[in-house]
C-alpha positions as CSV (number, residue, x, y, z in Angstrom):
1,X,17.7,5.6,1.2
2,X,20.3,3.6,-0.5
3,X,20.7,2.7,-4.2
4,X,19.7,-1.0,-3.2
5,X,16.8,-0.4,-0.8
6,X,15.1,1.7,-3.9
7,X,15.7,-0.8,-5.8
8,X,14.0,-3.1,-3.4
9,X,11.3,-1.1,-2.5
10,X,10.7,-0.9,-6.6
11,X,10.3,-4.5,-7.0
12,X,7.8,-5.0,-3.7
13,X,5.7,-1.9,-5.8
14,X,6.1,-4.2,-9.0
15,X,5.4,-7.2,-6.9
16,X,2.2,-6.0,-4.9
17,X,0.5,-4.6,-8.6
18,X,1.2,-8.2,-9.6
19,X,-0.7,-9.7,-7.1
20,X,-3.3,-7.0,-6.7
21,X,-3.9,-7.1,-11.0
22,X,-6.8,-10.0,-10.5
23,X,-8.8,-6.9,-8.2
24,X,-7.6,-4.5,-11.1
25,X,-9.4,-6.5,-13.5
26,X,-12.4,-7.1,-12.0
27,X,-12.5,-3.9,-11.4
28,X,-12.3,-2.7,-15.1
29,X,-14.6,-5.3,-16.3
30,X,-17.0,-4.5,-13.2
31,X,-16.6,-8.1,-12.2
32,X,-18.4,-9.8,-10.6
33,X,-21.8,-9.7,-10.7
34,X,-22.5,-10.0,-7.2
35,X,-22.2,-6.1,-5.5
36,X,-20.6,-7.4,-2.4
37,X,-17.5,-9.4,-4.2
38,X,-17.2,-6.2,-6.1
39,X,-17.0,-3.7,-3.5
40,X,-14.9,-5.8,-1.9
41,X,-12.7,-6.4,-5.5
42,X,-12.5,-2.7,-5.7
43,X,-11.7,-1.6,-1.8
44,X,-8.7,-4.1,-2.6
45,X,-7.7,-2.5,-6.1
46,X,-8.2,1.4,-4.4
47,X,-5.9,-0.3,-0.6
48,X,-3.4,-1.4,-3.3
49,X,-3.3,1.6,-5.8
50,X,-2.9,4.4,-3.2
51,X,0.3,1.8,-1.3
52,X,1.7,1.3,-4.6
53,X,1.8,5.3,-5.4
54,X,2.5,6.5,-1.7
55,X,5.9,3.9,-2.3
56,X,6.8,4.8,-5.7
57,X,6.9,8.4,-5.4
58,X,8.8,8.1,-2.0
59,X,11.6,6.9,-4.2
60,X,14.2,9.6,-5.0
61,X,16.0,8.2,-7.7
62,X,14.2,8.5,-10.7
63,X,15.2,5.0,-12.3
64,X,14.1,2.8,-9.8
65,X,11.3,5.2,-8.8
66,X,9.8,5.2,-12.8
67,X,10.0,1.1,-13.0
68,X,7.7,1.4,-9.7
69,X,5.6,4.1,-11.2
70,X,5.3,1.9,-14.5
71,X,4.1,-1.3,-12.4
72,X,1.1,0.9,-11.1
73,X,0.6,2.2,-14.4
74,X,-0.4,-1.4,-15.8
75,X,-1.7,-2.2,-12.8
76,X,-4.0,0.9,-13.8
77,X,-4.5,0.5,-16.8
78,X,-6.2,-3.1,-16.0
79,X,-8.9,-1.4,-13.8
80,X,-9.3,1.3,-17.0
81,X,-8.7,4.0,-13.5
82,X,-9.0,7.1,-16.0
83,X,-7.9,9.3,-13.0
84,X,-4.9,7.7,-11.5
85,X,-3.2,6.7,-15.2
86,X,-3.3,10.5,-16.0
87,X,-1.4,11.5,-13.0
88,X,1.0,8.3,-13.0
89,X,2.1,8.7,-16.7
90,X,2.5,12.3,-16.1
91,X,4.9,11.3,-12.9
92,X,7.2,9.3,-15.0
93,X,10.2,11.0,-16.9
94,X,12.5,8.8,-17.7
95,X,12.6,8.4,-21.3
96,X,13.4,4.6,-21.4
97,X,10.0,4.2,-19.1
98,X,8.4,6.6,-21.3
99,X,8.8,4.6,-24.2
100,X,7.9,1.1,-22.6
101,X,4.8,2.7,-21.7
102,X,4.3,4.1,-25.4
103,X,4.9,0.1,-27.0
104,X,3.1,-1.6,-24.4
105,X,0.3,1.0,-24.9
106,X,0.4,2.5,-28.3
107,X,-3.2,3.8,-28.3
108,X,-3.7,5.0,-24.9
109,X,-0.4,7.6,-24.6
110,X,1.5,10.0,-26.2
111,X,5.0,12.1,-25.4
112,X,3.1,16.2,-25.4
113,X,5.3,18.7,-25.8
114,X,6.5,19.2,-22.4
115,X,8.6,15.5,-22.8
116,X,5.6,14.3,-20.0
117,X,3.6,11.3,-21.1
118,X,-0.5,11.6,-21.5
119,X,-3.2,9.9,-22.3
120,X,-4.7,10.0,-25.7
């Protein structure tokens, strides 16, 4: 894959966790009330999450592939998916990435020894 069709393929990850973060949301605050609207909320968020990983860590470069990674990783971090944030932070190893993640989210990661990001 080309240096430009990564890059392409990082901003549809970045694009799709933008529109899917409404599903992410409800899903973190378990809205809405009604069980149906939720299921269906959270079908959408769990569709969205694995596309967005599968695409992300298809990319081989690991600039444009860590920018997708950090899109899911906020998209994450809006449905408070304990799970998926673990293995997503731990994915990304670009330092630059590592440290947006680390300002945008003081209290929820850490650099560990190994140079890998985790959650606190």
């Amino acid at each position: 894959m080309s240096e430009e069709e990564q890059s392409a393929l990082a901003m549809r990850v970045r694009s799709m966790c933008q529109i899917y973060g409404d599903s992410a949301e409800n899903v973190g605050k378990q809205l809405p009330a009604d069980e149906k609207l939720f299921a269906y909320e959270k079908a959408r968020y769990e569709r969205a999450r694995t596309d967005t990983i599968e695409m992300a860590i298809g990319l081989s470069e690991p600039a444009p592939r860590d920018a997708a990674l950090y899109s899911v990783l906020q998209m994450c971090m809006k449905a408070q998916d304990l799970l998926f944030l673990e293995a997503v932070a731990k994915a990304i190893v670009t330092d630059q990435v590592q440290d947006r993640v680390i300002e945008e989210f003081p209290n929820s990661f850490a650099v560990d020894g190994s140079g890998r990001l985790r959650l606190l």
